[in-house]
C-alpha positions, 0 to 999 in steps of 0.5 A: 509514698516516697524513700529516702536514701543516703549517698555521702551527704547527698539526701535523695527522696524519691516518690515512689510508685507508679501513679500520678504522686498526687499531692493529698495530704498522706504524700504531703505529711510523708514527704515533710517527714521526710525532710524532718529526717534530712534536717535531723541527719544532716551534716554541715554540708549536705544537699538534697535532691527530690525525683520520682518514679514512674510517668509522673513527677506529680499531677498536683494536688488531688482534685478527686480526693477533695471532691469525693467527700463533699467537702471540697473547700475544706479539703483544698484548704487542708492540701493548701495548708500542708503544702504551704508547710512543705515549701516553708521548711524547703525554704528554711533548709539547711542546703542546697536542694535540687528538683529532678523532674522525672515525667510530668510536672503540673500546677501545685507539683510546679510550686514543689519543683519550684521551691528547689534551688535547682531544677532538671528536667528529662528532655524525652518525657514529660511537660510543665504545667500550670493548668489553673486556667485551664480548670477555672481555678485561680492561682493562689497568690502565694504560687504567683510570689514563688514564680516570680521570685523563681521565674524572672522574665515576664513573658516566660511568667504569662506563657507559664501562667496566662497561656496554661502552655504545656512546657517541655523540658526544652520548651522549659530550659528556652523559657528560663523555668528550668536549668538544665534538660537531660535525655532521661530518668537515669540521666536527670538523676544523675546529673541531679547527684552530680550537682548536688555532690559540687555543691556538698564539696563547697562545704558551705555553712548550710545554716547560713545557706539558708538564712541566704535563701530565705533573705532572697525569697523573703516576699514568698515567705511573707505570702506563706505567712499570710494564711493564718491556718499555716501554723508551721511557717512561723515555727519554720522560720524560727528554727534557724 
């Protein structure tokens, strides 16, 4: 479901495989044991980049496997739950974390993304999109605290949001979603490791990196809370 690899102190999880990179909870619990394992090796300064392989950085959550059951509520609410997990512990680690989108990038895999500090983009391939409106889904109140903590201008939030446009990288750099487009896989990767190896050379204190962050995203950490089945967020938040 996804690798982790070591470079320095560079952390590098990858989605492996050549599928959509579907957000059920199997990939959900892989990739939140895998940031279990950058927390637990990490050194004072350390980075963290998230990629994947294949056509898709991830088409969201997965429609099908909560539908196929008849259970279909209580399967979103799962997938939700563990997401919400996911990006708590983003928040809360202790480094700086980079999002190199790889191929295409919709609805709850936008939140992922977004729950990075940095995010790149290949520019030959791929699309942000929040197709919520386009399926009849409301987007949850907490994704819209993310975007607009992330997101500043509000006429990139309602393209985002309102309109379900398909963004390209370009579209996505001009719109102010990403920071930076680059013509491939390869090229986005290793823009990403270039970034994150700057960073690592700051030899900033991660611990207190993070307590800044969470300081700045505070609002989105509150509307992860309110969901009383998450009960990771409190611990997650504590463990700083």
């Amino acid at each position: 479901m996804c690798s982790l690899e070591k470079r320095g102190n560079t952390f590098i999880l990858t989605l492996t495989g050549p599928g959509e990179h579907r957000l059920n909870p199997t990939l959900l619990d892989a990739i939140s044991a895998a940031l279990s394992r950058v927390r637990a090796e990490s050194s004072m300064s350390s980075a963290l980049i998230t990629t994947a392989e294949g056509k898709f950085f991830s088409n969201g959550y997965d429609l099908a496997w909560a539908s196929a059951s008849g259970v279909f509520l209580d399967r979103t609410k799962l997938m939700s739950s563990k997401l919400r997990s996911l990006v708590a512990d983003l928040i809360s680690l202790p480094m700086p974390t980079i999002a190199a989108i790889s191929g295409h990038c919709s609805a709850a895999a936008v939140i992922l993304a977004l729950s990075h500090d940095y995010v790149l983009m290949r520019n030959d391939r791929g699309f942000i999109y929040m197709s919520e409106l386009d399926i009849g889904l409301k987007i949850p109140d907490w994704f819209v605290a993310l975007i607009r903590s992330k997101i500043g201008a509000p006429r990139s939030q309602r393209e985002l949001m309102l309109r379900a446009a398909k963004l390209t990288a370009r579209d996505a750099l001009n719109w102010g979603i990403i920071d930076s487009a680059h013509v491939s896989t390869e090229e986005t990767v290793r823009a990403a490791i270039q970034l994150g190896e700057e960073l690592v050379g700051r030899k900033w204190d991660g611990h207190v990196y993070a307590q800044i962050r969470m300081c700045m995203l505070v609002d989105v950490f509150d509307k992860i809370g309110c969901d009383e089945s998450v009960g990771e967020v409190s611990h997650t938040r504590s463990r700083l």
